[in-house]
N, C-alpha and C positions, 0 to 999 in steps of 0.2 A: 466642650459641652458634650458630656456622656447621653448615649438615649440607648433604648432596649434594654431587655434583661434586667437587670437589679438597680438599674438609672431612674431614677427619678426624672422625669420630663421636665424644662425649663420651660417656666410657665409665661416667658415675657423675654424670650428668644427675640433677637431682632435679625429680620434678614437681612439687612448691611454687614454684620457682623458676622454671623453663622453661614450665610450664602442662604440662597433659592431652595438647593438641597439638602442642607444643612436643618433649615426650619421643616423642609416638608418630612422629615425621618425626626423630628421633637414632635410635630403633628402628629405624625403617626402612633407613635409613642403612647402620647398623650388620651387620646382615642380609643385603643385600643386595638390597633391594629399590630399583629406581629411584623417586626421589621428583623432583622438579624442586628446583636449587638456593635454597638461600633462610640465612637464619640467622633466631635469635628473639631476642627484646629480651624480658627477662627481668620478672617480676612486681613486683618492686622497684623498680621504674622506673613503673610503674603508681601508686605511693607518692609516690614522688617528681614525676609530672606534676599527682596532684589536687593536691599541696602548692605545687608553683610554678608550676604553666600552661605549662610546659615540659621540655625535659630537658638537660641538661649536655655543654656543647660536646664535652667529650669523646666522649658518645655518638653526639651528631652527624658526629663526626671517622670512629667507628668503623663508623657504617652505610655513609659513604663508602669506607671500606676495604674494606667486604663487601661492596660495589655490585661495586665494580673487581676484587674476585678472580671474582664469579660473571660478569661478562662476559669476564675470559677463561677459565672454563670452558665458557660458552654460544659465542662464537667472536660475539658481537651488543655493542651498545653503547647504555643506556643514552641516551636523548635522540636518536641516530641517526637523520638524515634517509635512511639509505638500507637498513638493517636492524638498526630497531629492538629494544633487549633491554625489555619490560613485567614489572611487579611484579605482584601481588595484596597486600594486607596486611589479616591477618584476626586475631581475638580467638584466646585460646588460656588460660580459667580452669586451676587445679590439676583442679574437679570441672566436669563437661561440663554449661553452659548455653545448650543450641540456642537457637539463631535469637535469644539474648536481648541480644545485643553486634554490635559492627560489622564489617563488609566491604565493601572496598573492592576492584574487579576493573580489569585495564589500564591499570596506573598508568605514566604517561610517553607518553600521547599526546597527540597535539594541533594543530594546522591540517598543520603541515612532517611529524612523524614517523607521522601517519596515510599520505600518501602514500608513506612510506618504506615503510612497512610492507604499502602495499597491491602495493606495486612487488618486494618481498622474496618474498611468499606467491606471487605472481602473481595474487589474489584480492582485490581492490579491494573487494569485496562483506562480506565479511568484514572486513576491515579498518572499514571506516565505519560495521560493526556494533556494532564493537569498541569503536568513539569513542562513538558514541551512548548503551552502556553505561557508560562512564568518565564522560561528561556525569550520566547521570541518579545515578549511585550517590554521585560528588563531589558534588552538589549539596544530594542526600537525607541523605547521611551525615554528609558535611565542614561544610557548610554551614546548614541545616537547613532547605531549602526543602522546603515540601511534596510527596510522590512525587504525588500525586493532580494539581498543577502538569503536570508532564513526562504523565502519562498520558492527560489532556485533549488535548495534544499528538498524540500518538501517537495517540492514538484518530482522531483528527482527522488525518492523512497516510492514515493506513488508510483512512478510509474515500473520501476523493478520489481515491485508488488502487484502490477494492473488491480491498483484500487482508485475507481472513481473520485473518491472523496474520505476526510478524513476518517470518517465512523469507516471505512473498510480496511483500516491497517490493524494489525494485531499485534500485541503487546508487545511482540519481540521486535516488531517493525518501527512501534512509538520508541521503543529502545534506543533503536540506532536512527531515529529522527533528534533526539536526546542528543547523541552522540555529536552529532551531525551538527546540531545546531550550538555544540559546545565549542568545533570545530572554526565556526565561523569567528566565537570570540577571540579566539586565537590569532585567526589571519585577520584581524582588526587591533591586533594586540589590545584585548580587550580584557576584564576578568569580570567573575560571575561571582559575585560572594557566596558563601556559606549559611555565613551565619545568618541567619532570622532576621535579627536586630538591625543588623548593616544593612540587610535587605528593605527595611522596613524603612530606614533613617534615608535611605537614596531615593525613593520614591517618593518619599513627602517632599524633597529637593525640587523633586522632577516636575510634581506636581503644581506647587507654587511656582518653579520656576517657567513653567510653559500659561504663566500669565502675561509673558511678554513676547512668548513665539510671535512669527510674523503674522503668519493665520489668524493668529486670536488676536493681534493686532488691528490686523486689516479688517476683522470682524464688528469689532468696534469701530473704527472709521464710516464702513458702509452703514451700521445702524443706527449712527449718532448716538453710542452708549461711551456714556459720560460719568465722568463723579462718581465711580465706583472704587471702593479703599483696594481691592484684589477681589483674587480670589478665595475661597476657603478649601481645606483640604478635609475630606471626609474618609477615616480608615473604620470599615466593617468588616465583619466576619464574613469568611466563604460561607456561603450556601451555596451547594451544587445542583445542576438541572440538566447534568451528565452523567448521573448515577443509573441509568436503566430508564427502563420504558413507563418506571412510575413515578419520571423527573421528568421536568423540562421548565423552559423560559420562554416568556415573553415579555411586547411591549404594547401597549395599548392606548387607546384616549375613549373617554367616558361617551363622548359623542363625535361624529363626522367633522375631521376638523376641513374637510373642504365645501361640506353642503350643510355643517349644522344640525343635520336628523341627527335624535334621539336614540341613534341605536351603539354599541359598543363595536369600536373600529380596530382593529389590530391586527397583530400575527404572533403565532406560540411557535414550536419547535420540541419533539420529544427528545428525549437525552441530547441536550445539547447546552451550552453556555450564551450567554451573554451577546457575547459580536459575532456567535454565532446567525442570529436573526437580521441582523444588519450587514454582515459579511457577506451575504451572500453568495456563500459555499454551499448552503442546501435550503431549498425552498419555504418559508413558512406556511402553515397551513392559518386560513382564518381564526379569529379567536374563538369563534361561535362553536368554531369542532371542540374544540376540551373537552367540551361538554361530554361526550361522546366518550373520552378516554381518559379524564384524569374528570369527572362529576363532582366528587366531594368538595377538591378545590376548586372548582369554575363558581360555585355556588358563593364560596367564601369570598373569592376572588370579587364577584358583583357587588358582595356584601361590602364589601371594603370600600370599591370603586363608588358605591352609594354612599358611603358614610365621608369621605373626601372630600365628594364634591358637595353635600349638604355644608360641610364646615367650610371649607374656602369659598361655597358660593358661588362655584366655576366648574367651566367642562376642566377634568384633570387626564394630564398625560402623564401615565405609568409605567414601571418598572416591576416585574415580578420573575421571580425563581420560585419551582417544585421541587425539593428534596423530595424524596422517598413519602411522597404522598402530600406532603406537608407544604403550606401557602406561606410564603415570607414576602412581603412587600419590600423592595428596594429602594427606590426612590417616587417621589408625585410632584409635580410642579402644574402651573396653570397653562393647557398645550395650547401651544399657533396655532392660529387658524387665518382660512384665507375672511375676505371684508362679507362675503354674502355668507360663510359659517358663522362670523361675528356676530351679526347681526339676528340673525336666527336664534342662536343660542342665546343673547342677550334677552328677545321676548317671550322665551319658553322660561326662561329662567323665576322670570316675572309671573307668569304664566301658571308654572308650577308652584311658586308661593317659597321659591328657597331663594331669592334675595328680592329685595326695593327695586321702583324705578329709578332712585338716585345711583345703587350701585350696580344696578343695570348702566348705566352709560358709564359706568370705567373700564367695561367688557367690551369695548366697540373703541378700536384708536382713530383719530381724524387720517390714518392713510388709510382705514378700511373705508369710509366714509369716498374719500379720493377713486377708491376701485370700484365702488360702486356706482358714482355720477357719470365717469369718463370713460368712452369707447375705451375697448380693452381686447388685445389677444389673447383667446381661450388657454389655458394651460394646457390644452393637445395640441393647441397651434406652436407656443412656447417652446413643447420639447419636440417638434418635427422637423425633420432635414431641413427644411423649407424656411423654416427660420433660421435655426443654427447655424448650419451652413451659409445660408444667403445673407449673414452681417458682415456689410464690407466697409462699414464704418462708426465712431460712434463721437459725439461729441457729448455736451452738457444736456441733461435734462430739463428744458426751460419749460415746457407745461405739459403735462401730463395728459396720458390717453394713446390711444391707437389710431394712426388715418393709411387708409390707402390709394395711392391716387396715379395720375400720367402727372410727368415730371414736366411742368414750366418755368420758366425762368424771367419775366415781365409781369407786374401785375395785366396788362391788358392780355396778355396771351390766357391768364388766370381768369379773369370775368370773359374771356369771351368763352372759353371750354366750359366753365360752369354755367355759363346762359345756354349752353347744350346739352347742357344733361349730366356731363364729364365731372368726375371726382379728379381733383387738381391734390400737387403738393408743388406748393414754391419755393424754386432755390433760388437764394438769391446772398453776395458775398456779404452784405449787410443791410436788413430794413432800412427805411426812413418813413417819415411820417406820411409820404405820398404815395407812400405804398399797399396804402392801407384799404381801397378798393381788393387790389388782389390777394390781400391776406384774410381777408374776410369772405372772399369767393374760395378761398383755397381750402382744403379739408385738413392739410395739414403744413407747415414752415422749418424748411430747414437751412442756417446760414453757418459761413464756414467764418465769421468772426462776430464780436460781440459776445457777453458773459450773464448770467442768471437774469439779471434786471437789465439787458440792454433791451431796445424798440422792441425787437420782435418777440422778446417771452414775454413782456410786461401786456403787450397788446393780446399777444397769443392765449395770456391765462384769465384777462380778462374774459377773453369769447369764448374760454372750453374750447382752445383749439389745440389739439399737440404742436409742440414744437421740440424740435432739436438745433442748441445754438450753439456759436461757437465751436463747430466743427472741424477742426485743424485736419484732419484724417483728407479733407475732400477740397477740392480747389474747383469754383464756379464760376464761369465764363460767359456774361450775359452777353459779349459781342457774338462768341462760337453757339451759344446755348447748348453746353456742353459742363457737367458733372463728372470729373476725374478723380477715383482714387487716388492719392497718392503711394501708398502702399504698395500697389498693384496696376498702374495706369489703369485699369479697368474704366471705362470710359461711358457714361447716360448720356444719352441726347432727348431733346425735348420728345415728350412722347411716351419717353420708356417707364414701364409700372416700375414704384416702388414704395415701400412701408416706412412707415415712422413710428416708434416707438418714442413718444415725449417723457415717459415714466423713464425708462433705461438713456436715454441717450441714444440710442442705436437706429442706424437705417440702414434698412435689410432691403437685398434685390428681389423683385417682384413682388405681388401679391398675397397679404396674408388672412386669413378670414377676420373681421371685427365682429364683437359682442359690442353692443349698444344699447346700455341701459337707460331705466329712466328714473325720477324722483318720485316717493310715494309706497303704497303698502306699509312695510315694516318699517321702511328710514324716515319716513313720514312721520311713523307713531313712535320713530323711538324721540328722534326730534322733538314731538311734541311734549314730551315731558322733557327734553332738555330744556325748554322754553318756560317750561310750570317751576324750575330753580329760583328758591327764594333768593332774591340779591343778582341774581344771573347778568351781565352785561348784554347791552344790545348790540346784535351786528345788523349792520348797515351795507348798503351796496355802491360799490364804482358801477356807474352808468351813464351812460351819453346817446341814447335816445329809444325811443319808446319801446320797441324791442327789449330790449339790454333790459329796460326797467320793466318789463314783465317776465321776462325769464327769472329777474331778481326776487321779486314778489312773488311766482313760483316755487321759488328757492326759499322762503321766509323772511327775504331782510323785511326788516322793520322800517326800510325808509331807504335814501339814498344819502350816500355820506360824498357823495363826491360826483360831481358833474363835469367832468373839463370840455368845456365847449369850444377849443380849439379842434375839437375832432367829429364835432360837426361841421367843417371846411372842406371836408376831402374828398366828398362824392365826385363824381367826374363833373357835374353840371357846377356846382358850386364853385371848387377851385380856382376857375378862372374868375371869378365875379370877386373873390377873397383876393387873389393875386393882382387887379387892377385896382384894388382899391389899395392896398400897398405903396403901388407905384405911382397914384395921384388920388393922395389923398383927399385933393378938394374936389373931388368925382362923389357928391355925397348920395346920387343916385344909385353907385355900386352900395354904399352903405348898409341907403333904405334895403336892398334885396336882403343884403345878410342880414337886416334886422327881422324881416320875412319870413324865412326858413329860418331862421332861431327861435322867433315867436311859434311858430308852429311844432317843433322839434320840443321847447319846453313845456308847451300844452300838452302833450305826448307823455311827457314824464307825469305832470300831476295828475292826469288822467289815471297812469296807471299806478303811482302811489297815494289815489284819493285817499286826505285825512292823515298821512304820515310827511314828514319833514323832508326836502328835497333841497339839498344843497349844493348850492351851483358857484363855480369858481370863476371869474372871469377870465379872460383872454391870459394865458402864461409862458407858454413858449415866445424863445425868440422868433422875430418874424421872420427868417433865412429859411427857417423849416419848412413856411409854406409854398418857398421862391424854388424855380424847376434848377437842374444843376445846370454847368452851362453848356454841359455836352448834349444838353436835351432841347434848345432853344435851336428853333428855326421859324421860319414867317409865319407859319401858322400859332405857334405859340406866340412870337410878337403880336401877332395879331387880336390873338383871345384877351393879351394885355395891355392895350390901347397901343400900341407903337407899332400900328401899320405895321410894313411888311421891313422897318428898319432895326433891324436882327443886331447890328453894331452898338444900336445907342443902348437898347436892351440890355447888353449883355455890360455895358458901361454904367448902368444903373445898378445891375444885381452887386457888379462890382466895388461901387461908392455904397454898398448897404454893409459890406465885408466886415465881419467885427471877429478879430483876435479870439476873444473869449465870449462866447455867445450866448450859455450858458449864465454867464454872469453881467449880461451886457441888456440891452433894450429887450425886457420882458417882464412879464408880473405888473405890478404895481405901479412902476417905470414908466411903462408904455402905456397906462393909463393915464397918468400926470401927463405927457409930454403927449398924448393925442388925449385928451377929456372927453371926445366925440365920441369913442370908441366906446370907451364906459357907460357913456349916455344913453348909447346906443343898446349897448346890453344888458343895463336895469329897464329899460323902455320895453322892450323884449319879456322879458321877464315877468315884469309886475302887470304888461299887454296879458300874456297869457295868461296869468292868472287869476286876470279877469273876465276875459275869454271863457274860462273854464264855470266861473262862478256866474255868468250871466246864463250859459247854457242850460245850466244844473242847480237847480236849488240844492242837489244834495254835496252840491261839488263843498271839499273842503282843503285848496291846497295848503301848502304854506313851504314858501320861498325863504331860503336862507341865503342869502350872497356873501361872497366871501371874496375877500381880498387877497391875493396871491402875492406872496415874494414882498413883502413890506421886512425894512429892517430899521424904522424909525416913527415913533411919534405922527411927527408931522405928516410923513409919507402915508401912514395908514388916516389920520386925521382927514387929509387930503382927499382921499378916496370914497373916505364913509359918507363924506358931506354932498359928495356929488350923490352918490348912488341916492340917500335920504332926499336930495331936494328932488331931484329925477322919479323916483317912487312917488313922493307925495305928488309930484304935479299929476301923473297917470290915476293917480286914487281920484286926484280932486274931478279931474276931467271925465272919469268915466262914472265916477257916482258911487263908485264901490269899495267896500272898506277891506281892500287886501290884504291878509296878515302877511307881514315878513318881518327877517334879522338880519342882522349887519353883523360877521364876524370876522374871521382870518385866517387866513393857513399859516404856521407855525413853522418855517423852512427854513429861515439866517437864525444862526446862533445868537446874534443879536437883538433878533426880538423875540428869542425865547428869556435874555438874562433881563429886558422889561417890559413882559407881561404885566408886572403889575400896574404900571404906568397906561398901558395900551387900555388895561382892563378899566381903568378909572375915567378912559375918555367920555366927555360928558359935551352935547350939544350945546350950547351956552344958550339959544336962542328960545330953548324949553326946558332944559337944566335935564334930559331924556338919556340914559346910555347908549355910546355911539358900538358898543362891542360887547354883544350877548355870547360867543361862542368864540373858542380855540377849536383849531383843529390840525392836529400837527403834521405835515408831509414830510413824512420818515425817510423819503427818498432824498429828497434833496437835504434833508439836514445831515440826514450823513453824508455824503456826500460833502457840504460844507466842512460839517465839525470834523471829518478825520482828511480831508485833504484828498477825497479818492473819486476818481471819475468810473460810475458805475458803469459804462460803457465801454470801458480800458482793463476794467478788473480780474479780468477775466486773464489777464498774464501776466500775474503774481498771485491771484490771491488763492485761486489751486494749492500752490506752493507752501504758500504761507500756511493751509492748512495741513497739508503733509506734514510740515516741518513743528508744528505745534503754535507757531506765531499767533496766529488766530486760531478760534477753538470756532466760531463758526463765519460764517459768509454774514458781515454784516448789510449789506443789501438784503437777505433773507428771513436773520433772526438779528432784532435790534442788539446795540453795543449797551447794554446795557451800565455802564463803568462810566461812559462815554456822553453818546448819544441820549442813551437813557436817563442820566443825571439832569441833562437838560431839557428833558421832557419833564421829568418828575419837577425840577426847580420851576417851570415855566407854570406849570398846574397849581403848584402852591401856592405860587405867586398873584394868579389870577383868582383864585379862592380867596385869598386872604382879602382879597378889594370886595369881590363878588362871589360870595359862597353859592349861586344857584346857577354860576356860567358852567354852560355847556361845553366839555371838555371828551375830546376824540382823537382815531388814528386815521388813515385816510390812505397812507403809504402802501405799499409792498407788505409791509408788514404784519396788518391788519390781519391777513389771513394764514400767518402761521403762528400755530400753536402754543408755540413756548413764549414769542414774541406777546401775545394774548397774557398768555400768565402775568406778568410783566405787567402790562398796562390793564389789569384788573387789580394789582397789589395798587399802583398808583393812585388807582380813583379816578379812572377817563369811565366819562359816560355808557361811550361807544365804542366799535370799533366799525370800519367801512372796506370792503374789500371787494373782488370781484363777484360779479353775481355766482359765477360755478362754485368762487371758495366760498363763500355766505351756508354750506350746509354743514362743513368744514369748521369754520369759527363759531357757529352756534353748539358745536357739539364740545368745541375745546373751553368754551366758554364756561357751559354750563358744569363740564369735569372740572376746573379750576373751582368752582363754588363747592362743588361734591367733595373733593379732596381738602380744603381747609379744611368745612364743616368736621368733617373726618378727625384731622390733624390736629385739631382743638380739642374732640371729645377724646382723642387718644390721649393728649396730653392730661387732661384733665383727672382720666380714669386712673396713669400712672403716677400721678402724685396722691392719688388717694390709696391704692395700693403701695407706695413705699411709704406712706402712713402708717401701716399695718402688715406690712411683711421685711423679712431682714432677707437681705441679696441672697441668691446660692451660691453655695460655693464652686467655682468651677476647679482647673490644673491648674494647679498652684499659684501664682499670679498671675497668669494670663489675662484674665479680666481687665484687670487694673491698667495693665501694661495696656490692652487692647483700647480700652477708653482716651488712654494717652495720647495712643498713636491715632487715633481716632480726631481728636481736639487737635 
C-alpha cells in the first residue's frame, strides 16, 4: 500500500491489514498533509514470515517497484554514491504497541554512500551521525548484538574526547565511533552488509519478525490484545531533524493525555533525530517553544494536528520531523490517555461539534470508567520509592481500587478497629461466608489462596472493596496473626500499616496516599447518553440489602437482578438465630425471627428500587456455610445453638451434616423440596414486604420477582413455583392488597438449560396461568457445571493454562462462549420459542465484563445484573456494543455500495489477493 508523493491514497485502507500506522500515513495522504514517501507491507505477510522465515519473491519484486517510484518522486537514488535516497522501516500493529516492536533508521548507508551523502547535505557531521546510527540499530535490531556492546563504545569516544553528549563529538570523532562500532561486529562475528538492498530485505525480517519477541509478547498478554493477523511493516523515506538548527523532531498529542485540557502536550528537540527525544540523552524542550524557533512550521504543525483530529474525531498522538525548515508528518494514531483525560476529551469532543454522543462513548473504555469509581493511587504516589520499593508481594487482582489500612487477621479484630475509627485490611489464608462481618468492616482483603471468582473477590467486587487473592508470595497465620513473606521472611503482625493495590495485585509496605472519587459531573452525563442508545440493554444490580440497593440506584442500575438472601444471615446478631434453626429445625420460633429481618431487609430493597423490578433468589448455598468450623466451637457457641454447654454432641451434629460434595449436595431447589417451610417462609417474607411498602405509600410501586435456585428438572422447579404461588396468594388474599410478582429461575445445571423450553411451558393447571415468566442464567455455576472446574481451585492451573495458550481467557471472568455460551444461547431460544416476551438475563460474574456483555447482547438477553460498583461499567460497554454494530452495518452497507462503483486498486503485485487469503 504506496502513500506520499506520486501515491495515490487507498481510499478504503483497512487497519487489520495495513496496521494503526499504516492507515494513519493513507490518512494523511489523503488529507493533505505532507508525510515523507514510503509504502506498507501489509499484516498478512507478517503470517506468512513466522510461517517461512521469508516472504515471496513477488513481494520482493514489489518493494523494488516502490523503491524506484519513490526515488523518482524524491529526485535521490537509493544506494547513490553522490545523493543518497535512505529508508526508516518501522512496526505498524492494527492496536498501538509503543516501543514494544522494531526500528530500524537510515537504511542504505554505508562506507561510499555515507560520503555521498555527506557531499549532498554539505554536512559531513551529520551524515557520519547518521552511519553511526544505522551501525548501532542494524546490529541491536537485525542482528541481535547487544545495544549495551555499542554503548561501551560510545561511552568510551566520549569520554577521550570530554564530550558530554553526542552533538559534542566531531566528525573525525563520529569516524572512529564508525570504526568502533564496526569493531563490535566483528568480536560478535557478525557482518554489516553493504549493499542497500540486503540492508533493506533484513529489516523488513527483523521487523515482522519482532511480532513474536517476548516483550511484544508479554505485551499482549497484559492488555488482553487478541485477534490480531501481525503486524505490518512500514518502509519511509529519511527525513532528517539532524541537519542544523533549522531541523529538529518531535512527539506530540493534540490534547493532555493525563488531564484532558485542550492544549498541545509534547516535546521537540533541535538537530536531533527521532529516539533522540525519547532517549533521553539530551533534554526536550516543550512543544509550545518551536514556536519561538522553527514559526513557520509550528503553525503548519497545528494546522495538521487540527485537521487529524477533525477526521478521526479523536485527541491524536504524533510523530513529526523538521528538514531544513520544512514539516513532514510521520506517523498519527489515536494517543492513551489515563480514564479522567478520557473522559474530558470525550465531552469537549461533543462539545466542540467534531464527533456525536454515540461516538463520544467509544472514546471512554469500561477500565477508564473502573479508574474513575475506585479509590486509586495517584501516579506520583505510583512512581515514589514508597511504592516501588515497598512491594513485597503480589498475587491476583480480585477487585480493584486502592485501600490502606492496620493489618488484622479475624473478622472480629476487623469490626472492632473499624467501630474505632481504624481503617482495617484483612488477611486472612481463605474467606468464608462467615467472614463477611469483617470484610465489610475492612477497607481492604488480602488472602494467600483462592482465584478470581473465589469468596473473597466475588464478595470484595461486589462492595467496591479492593482485594488481592490468591497470594502465593505471603503465607498467613491466624493462630501467630502473623503475615510472612515468603521471599524474604519479612514478617507483618497485626497492627502493622499496609496498602493494597486490588488493580495490580500488589501489597506494598506501609502507607500509600489514596485518591477517592465519586460518581457524577462528567461520568454521569456521559452515561447519560449511554442510557439514550436505541436498543441499548439494561444493567441490573447484585444487591442484598438496602445499602447495596442505593448505592446501586446511584450507580444507574435499572432494577436488581439478583438478591441472594443467604447473606442476609451473617450479621453477628442474626447468625446464631440462622444456625439453631439448622440444628432443630422444628424450632419454628427461630424461623419466625429470620422471617423478621428478611421482611424488613426486602422492604429496604423496594423502597430503594420504587417502581423497577427486584429479583430475589431464594435460599442457595449449602447449609455447612452457615455452620462455625469445628475449631471454632466451644460452650458459648453450643450455647447460641440450643445445646447447652454440650460442646460434644454439637460438634457430632455439624459432623452427621458432612457432605462429600456440597456444592452439589442439599442446596438451591433441593433444600426447598426437602424443608417447604423454608420457602414458605421466604415468599411469606417477601410478598409481607411488599405489602408493607404499598400500605405505607400510595406511591409505593414494588414488584417482586422470585426465583428458583439450582432446579435441573421439571418437576423440581414445578415443585417450587406451586408453593411460592399458593404462599403469595394466601399473603395477597389476607392482607387485601394486590401485590404484583413473578415466578422465574436461575438458569445454573446444564440440564435445565437443554429444557427451557419445557420449564417455559409450565402452566398452573388450576388457572391454566404461566408458572415461569423469566430465566436468569447464573454464569457462575454453569460454568463451573459445564466445564468441570471448581472456581475456587482455579486458580492452580488456569494461570497456566493461560500462558500456555489452552485458554485464551479466565472463564470465571469472560463467558466460554463455545461452551458455556452455546448453552445459554440454546436455553434462550428455547424459552422464546414457548414464550417470545420471557424475560431473559445474566446474573453471574459475568454480567459486568465487557466482552462477556457483547456476548449476551448478540444473544437477545434482556439484561444483564452485576455488582453495584460494576453497573457504571456495563452501562457504558453496553451501550458501545449498540454504537459499534450500528457502526459495522452502516460500514458494511456503504462498502457494498462503493464496490458497485469503483474497481479495487491496485496494490505490489499480488499482495492483496494473497493478503485476503491469509486473512479468510
Amino acid at each position: 500500500y504506496p502513500f506520499g508523493g506520486s501515491a495515490r491514497p487507498t481510499e478504503t485502507a483497512d487497519k487489520q491489514i495495513v496496521g494503526g500506522k499504516g492507515l494513519g500515513l493513507q490518512v494523511m495522504s489523503k488529507i493533505g498533509v505532507d508525510v515523507p514517501p514510503g509504502f506498507t507491507l501489509t499484516t498478512p505477510l507478517c503470517q506468512v514470515y513466522q510461517k517461512e522465515n521469508d516472504l515471496p519473491a513477488a513481494v520482493w519484486s514489489g518493494v523494488r517497484e516502490n523503491v524506484e517510484r519513490i526515488e523518482r518522486d524524491m529526485g535521490k537514488k537509493f544506494g547513490s554514491r553522490d545523493n543518497p535516497l535512505l529508508f526508516s522501516c518501522r512496526s505498524g500493529a492494527a492496536m498501538s504497541m509503543p516501543g514494544m516492536m522494531d526500528t530500524v533508521l537510515n537504511i542504505g548507508l554505508n562506507d561510499e554512500t555515507v560520503e555521498g551523502l555527506a557531499k549532498a547535505t554539505d554536512n559531513p557531521r551529520f551524515a557520519w551521525d547518521s552511519y553511526r546510527r544505522l551501525l548501532d540499530m542494524f546490529g541491536e535490531v537485525v542482528l541481535g548484538i547487544p545495544h549495551e556492546d555499542f554503548e561501551k563504545r560510545f561511552d568510551k569516544v566520549k569520554e577521550n574526547a570530554n564530550a558530554k553528549s553526542d552533538v559534542d563529538l566531531t566528525v573525525d570523532e563520529l569516524k572512529l565511533l564508525c570504526d568502533e562500532y564496526k569493531q563490535v561486529y566483528k568480536e560478535q562475528n557478525q557482518y554489516f552488509p553493504a549493499d542497500p538492498y540486503e540492508q533493506l530485505h533484513a529489516c523488513v525480517k527483523a521487523v515482522f519478525g519482532s511480532w513474536m519477541t517476548p516483550r511484544a509478547v508479554k505485551y499482549r498478554e497484559i492488555n488482553n490484545i487478541r485477534n490480531l493477523i501481525g503486524t505490518a511493516t512500514n518502509i519511509q523515506t529519511m527525513v532528517f531533524g539532524n541537519l542544523g538548527d533549522d531541523s529538529g523532531t518531535g512527539v506530540a498529542f493534540s490534547r493532555n493525555p493525563s488531564t484532558g485540557e485542550n492544549v498541545m502536550y509534547g516535546e521537540y528537540l533541535i538537530n536531533a533525530q527521532g529516539e533522540d527525544v525519547v532517549a533521553g540523552i539530551r533534554t526536550p524542550e516543550p512543544i509550545r517553544k518551536m514556536k519561538e524557533v522553527l514559526p513557520a512550521a509550528y503553525e503548519k504543525f497545528l494546522e495538521n494536528v487540527d485537521k487529524l483530529e477533525h477526521y478521526f474525531k479523536d485527541m491524536q498522538d504524533v510523530e513529526f520531523t523538521v528538514e531544513k525548515g520544512k514539516l513532514w508528518m510521520l506517523q498519527c494514531r489515536n494517543g492513551k490517555r489515563t480514564g479522567v483525560a478520557a473522559l474530558k476529551i470525550a465531552i469537549d469532543l461533543v462539545n466542540e461539534g467534531i464527533c456525536t454522543k454515540s461516538e463520544a462513548l467509544l472514546k471512554v473504555e469500561p477500565t477508564h470508567v473502573e479508574q474513575l469509581l475506585h479509590p486509586t493511587f495517584s501516579p506520583d504516589a505510583l512512581k515514589s520509592d514508597a511504592y516501588t520499593k515497598g512491594v513485597v508481594a503480589k498475587g491476583l487482582p480480585g477487585s480493584p481500587g486502592a485501600a490502606v489500612g492496620r493489618l488484622v487477621f479475624t473478622p472480629k479484630q476487623a469490626e472492632d478497629m473499624k467501630a474505632n475509627g481504624e481503617s482495617v485490611i484483612l488477611a486472612r489464608e481463605v474467606t468464608s461466608p462467615e467472614d463477611v462481618g469483617g470484610m465489610w468492616a475492612a477497607a481492604g482483603i488480602v488472602t494467600a489462596r483462592g482465584g478470581m471468582t473465589s469468596h473473597a473477590a466475588v464478595v470484595a467486587r461486589g462492595w467496591g472493596k479492593p482485594c488481592v487473592c490468591g497470594c502465593s508470595d505471603i503465607v498467613v497465620s491466624e493462630v501467630n496473626d502473623t503475615l510472612t513473606i515468603k521471599a524474604t521472611n519479612e514478617v507483618f503482625t497485626a497492627g502493622d500499616i499496609i496498602s493494597l493495590n486490588g488493580t495490580t495485585g500488589e501489597v506494598i509496605r506501609g502507607g500509600i496516599e489514596v485518591n477517592t472519587p465519586t460518581l457524577g459531573g462528567g461520568l454521569g452525563l456521559l452515561l447519560s447518553w449511554a442510557d439514550q442508545e436505541e436498543g441499548v440493554m439494561k444493567v441490573l444490580a447484585n444487591a442484598d440489602s438496602g445499602p447495596d440497593a442505593m448505592q446501586a440506584a446511584e450507580n444507574g442500575a435499572m432494577g436488581i437482578g439478583l438478591c441472594r438472601t443467604e447473606h442476609m444471615f451473617f450479621s453477628p446478631e442474626r447468625l446464631p438465630i440462622v444456625r439453631r434453626w439448622i440444628f432443630h429445625t422444628e424450632c419454628l420460633d427461630d424461623l419466625d425471627h429470620i422471617k423478621h429481618f428478611q421482611r424488613s431487609d426486602f422492604k429496604d430493597l423496594f423502597v430503594a428500587m420504587n417502581g423497577k423490578d427486584v429479583t430475589i433468589r431464594l435460599l442457595d448455598p449449602p447449609l455447612h456455610e452457615f455452620l462455625p468450623r469445628p475449631e471454632q466451637v466451644h460452650e458459648r457457641v453450643a450455647e447460641e445453638c440450643g445445646f447447652g454447654t454440650d460442646v460434644k454432641r454439637m460438634l457430632a451434629r455439624i459432623d452427621s451434616m458432612h457432605e462429600e460434595n456440597p456444592m452439589l449436595g442439599l442446596r438451591g431447589c433441593r433444600l426447598g423440596i426437602v424443608k417447604p417451610e423454608f420457602t414458605q417462609m421466604q415468599v411469606e417474607a417477601i410478598i409481607s414486604a411488599a405489602a408493607d411498602f404499598m400500605e405505607q405509600s400510595p406511591e409505593a410501586k414494588p414488584h417482586p420477582r422470585i426465583m428458583i435456585p439450582l432446579i435441573g428438572s421439571i418437576s423440581e422447579y414445578k415443585n417450587q413455583a406451586l408453593i411460592i404461588k399458593s404462599e403469595a396468594e394466601r399473603i395477597r388474599s389476607e392482607r387485601g392488597i394486590d401485590v404484583p410478582y413473578e415466578i422465574g429461575t436461575m438458569i445454573e445445571v446444564p440440564r435445565a438449560a437443554l429444557i427451557s423450553d419445557k420449564i417455559a411451558s409450565l402452566v398452573d393447571e388450576t388457572d391454566g396461568k404461566p408458572l415461569c415468566t423469566f430465566f436468569s442464567y447464573g454464569t457462575n455455576d454453569l460454568t463451573q457445571m459445564t466445564m468441570g472446574i471448581s472456581r475456587d481451585d482455579s486458580n492452580g492451573f488456569i494461570p497456566k493454562y493461560l500462558d500456555l495458550g489452552i485458554m485464551l481467557d479466565d472463564p470465571f471472568q469472560t463467558i466460554d462462549e463455545e461452551g458455556v455460551g452455546k448453552l445459554v444461547q440454546h436455553s434462550a431460544a428455547l424459552g422464546k420459542s414457548v414464550n417470545p416476551t420471557m424475560s431473559l438475563s445474566v446474573c453471574g460474574e459475568h454480567g459486568g465484563d465487557p466482552k462477556s456483555i457483547a456476548f449476551f447482547d448478540k444473544v437477545g438477553l434482556n439484561y444483564v445484573s452485576c455488582s453495584p460498583y460494576r453497573v457504571p461499567v456495563a452501562r457504558l460497554a453496553a451501550a458501545q456494543i449498540r454504537v459499534q454494530t450500528r457502526m459495522a452495518k452502516a460500514k458494511e452497507e456503504e462498502e457494498k455500495r462503493t464496490d458497485s462503483v469503483q474497481p479495487k486498486q491496485t496494490t505490489i503485485g499480488n499482495v492483496e489477493s494473497m493478503s485476503r487469503v491469509i486473512v479468510q
